[in-house]
N, CA, C and O atoms as a GROMACS GRO file, in nm:
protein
  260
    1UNK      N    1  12.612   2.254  -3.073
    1UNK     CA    2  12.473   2.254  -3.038
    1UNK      C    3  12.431   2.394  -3.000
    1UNK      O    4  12.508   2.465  -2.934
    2UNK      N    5  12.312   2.437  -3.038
    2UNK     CA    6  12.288   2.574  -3.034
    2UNK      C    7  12.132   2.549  -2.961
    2UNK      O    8  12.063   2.447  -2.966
    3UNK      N    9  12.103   2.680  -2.894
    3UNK     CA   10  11.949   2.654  -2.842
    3UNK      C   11  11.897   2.782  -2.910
    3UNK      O   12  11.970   2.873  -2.950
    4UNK      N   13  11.751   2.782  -2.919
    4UNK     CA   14  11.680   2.890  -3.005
    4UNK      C   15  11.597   2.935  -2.880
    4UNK      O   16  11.561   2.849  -2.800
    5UNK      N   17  11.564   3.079  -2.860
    5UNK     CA   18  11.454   3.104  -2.817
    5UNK      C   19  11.358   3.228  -2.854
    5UNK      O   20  11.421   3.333  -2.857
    6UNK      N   21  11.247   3.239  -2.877
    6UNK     CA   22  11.168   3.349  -2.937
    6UNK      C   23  11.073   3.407  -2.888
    6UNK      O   24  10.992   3.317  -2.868
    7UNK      N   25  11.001   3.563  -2.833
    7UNK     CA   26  10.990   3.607  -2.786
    7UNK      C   27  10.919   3.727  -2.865
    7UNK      O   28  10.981   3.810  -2.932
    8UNK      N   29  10.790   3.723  -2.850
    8UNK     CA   30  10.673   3.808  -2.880
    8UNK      C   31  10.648   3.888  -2.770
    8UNK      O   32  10.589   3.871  -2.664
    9UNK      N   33  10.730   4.010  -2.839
    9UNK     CA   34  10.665   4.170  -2.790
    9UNK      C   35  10.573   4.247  -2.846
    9UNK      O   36  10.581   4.240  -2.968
   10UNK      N   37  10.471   4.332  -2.802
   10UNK     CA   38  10.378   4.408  -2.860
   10UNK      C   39  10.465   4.544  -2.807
   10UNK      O   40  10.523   4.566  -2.700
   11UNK      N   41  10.445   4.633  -2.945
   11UNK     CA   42  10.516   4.745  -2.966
   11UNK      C   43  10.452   4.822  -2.837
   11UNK      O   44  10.523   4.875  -2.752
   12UNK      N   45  10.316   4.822  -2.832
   12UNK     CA   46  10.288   4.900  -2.764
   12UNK      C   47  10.297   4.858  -2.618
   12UNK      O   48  10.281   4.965  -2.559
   13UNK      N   49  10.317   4.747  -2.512
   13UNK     CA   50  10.351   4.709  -2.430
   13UNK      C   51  10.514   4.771  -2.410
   13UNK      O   52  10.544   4.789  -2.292
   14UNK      N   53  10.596   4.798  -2.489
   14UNK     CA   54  10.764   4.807  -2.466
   14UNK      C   55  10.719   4.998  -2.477
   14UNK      O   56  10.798   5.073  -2.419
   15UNK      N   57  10.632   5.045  -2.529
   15UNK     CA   58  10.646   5.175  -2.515
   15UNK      C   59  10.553   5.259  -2.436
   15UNK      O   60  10.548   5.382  -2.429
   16UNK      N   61  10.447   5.127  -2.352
   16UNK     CA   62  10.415   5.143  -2.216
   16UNK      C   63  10.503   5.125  -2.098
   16UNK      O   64  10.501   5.200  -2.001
   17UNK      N   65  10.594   5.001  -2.113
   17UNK     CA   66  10.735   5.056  -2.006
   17UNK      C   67  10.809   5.153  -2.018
   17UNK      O   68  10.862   5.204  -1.920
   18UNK      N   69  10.833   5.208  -2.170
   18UNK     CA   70  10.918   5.335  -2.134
   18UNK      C   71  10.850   5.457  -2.072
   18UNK      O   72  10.917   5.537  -2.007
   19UNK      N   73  10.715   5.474  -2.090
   19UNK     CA   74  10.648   5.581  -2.044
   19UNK      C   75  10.657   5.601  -1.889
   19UNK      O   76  10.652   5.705  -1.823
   20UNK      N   77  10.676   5.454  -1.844
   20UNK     CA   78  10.654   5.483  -1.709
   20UNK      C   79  10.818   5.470  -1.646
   20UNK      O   80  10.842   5.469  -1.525
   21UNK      N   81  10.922   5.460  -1.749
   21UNK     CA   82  11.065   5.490  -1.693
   21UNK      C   83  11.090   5.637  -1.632
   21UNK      O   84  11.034   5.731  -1.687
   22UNK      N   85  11.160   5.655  -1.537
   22UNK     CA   86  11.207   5.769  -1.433
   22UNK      C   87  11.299   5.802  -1.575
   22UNK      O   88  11.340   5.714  -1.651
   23UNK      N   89  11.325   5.958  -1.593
   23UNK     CA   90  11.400   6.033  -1.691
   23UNK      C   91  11.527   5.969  -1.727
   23UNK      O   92  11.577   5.909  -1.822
   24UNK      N   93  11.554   6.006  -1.619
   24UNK     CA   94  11.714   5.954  -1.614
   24UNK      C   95  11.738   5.815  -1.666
   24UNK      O   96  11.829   5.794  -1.746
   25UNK      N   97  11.636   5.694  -1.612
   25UNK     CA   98  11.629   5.585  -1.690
   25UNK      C   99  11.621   5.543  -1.869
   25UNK      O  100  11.670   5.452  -1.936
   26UNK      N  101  11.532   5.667  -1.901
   26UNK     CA  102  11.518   5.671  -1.993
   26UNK      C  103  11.640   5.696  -2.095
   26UNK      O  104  11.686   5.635  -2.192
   27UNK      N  105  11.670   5.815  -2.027
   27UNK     CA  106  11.800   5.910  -2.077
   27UNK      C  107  11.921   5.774  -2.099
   27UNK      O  108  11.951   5.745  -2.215
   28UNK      N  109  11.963   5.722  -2.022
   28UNK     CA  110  12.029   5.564  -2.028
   28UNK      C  111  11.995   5.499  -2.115
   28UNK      O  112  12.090   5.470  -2.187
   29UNK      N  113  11.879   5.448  -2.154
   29UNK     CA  114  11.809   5.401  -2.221
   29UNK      C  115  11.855   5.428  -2.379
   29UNK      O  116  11.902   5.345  -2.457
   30UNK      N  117  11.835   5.541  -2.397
   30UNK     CA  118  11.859   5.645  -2.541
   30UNK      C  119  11.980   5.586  -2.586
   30UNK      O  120  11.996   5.518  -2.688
   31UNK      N  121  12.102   5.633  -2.462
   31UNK     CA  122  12.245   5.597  -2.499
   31UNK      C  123  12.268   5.491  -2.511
   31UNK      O  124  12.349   5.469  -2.600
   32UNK      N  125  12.225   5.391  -2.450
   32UNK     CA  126  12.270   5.207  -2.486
   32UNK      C  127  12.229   5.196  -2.625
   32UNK      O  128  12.293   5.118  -2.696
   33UNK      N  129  12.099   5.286  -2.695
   33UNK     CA  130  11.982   5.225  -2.807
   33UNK      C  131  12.143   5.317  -2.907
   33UNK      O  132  12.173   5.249  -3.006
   34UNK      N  133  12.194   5.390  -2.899
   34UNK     CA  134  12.279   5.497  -2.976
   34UNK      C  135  12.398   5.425  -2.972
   34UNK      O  136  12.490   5.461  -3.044
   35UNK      N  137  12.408   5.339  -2.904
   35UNK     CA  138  12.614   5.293  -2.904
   35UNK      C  139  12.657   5.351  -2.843
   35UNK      O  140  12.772   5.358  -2.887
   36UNK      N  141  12.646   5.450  -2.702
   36UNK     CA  142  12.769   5.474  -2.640
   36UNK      C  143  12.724   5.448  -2.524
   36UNK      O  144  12.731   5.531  -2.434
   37UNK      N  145  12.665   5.318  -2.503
   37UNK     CA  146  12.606   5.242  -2.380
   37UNK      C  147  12.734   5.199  -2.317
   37UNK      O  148  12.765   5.224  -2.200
   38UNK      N  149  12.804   5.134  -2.401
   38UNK     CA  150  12.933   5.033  -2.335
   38UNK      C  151  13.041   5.197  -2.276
   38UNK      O  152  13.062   5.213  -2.156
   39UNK      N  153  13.081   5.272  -2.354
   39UNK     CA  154  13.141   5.382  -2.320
   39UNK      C  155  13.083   5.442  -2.189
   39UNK      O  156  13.152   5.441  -2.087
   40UNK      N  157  12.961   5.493  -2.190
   40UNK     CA  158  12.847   5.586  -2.089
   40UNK      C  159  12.893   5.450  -1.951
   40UNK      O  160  12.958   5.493  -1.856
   41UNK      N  161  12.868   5.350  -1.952
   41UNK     CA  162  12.872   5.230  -1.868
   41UNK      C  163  13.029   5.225  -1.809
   41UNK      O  164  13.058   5.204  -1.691
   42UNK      N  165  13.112   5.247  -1.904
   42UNK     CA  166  13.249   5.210  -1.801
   42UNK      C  167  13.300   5.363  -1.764
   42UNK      O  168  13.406   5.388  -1.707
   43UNK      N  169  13.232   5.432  -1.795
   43UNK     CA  170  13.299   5.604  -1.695
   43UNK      C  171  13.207   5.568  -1.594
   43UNK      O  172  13.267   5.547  -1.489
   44UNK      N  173  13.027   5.543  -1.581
   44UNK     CA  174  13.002   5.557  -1.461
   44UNK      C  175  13.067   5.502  -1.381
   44UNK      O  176  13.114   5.558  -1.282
   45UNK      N  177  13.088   5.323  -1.424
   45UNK     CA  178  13.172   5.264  -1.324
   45UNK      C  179  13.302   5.370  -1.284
   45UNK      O  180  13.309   5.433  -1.178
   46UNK      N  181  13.389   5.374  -1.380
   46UNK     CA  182  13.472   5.484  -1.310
   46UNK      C  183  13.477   5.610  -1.202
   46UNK      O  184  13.572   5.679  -1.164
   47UNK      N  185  13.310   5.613  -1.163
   47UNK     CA  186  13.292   5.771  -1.125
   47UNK      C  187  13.275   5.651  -1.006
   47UNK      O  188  13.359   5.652  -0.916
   48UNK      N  189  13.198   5.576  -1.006
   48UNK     CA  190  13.158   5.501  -0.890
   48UNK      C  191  13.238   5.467  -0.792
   48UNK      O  192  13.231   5.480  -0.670
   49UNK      N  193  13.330   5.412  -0.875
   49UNK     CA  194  13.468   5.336  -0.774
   49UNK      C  195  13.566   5.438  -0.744
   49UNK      O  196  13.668   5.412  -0.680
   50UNK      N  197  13.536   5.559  -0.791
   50UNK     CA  198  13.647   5.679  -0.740
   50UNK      C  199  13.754   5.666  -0.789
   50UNK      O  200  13.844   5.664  -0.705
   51UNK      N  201  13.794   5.655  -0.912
   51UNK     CA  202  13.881   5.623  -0.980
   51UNK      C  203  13.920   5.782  -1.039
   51UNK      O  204  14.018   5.855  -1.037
   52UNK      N  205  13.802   5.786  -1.085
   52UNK     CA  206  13.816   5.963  -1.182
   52UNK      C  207  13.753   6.059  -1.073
   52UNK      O  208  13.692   6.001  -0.982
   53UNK      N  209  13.758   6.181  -1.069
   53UNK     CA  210  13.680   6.306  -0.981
   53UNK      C  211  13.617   6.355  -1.090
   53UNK      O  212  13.668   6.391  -1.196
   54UNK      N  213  13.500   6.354  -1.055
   54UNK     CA  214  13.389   6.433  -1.140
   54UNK      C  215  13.433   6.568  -1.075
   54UNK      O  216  13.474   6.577  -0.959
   55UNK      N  217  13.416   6.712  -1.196
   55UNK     CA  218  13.409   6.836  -1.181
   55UNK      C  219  13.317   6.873  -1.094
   55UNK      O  220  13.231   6.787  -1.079
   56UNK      N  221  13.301   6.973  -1.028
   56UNK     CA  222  13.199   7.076  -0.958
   56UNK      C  223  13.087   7.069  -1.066
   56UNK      O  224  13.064   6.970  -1.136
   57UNK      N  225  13.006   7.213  -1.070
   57UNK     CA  226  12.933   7.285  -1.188
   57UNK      C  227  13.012   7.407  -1.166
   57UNK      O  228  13.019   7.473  -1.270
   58UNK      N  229  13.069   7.453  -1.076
   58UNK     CA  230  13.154   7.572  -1.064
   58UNK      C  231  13.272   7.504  -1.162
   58UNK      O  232  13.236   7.518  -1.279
   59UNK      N  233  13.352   7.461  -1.158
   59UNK     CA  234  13.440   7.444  -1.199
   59UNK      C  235  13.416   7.345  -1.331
   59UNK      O  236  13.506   7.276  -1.378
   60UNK      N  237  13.335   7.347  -1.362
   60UNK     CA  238  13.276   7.360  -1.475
   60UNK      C  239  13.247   7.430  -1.605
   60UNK      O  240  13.282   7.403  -1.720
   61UNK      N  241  13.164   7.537  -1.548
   61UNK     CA  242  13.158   7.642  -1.611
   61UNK      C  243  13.265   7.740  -1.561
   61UNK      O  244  13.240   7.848  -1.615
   62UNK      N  245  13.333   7.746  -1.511
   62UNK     CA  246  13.454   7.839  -1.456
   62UNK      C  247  13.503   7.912  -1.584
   62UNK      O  248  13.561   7.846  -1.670
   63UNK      N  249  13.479   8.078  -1.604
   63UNK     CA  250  13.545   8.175  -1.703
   63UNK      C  251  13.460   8.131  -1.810
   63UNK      O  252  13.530   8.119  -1.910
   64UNK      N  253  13.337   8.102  -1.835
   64UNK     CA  254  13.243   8.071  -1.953
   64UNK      C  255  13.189   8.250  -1.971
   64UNK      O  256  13.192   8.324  -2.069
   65UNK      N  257  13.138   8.275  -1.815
   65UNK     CA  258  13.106   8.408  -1.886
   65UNK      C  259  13.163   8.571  -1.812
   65UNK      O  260  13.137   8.677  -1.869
   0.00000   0.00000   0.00000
């Protein structure tokens, strides 16, 4: 047994919520729409739970220039 459900969006309603998404939301946004949502999604978790150490920006760019 299967259930159906259907759901009328107006283009321009879905690209009135993105306008008013915070950057960074957006920026998220991009990467889920690109495929490396599931990837981008389990490092944050990783950064979150302190699993991995995110770099500095010093040690980052360290000997670039």
């Amino acid at each position: 047994m299967s259930v159906g459900v259907m759901v009328e969006l107006k283009v321009e309603d879905i690209a009135a919520s993105i306008k008013k998404m915070k950057k960074s939301d957006k920026e998220m946004l991009l990467l889920m729409l690109s495929g490396e949502g599931k990837e981008i999604a389990k490092r944050l978790k990783e950064v979150n739970s302190r699993k991995v150490k995110t770099l500095t920006r010093e040690e980052t760019f360290k000997n670039v220039l």
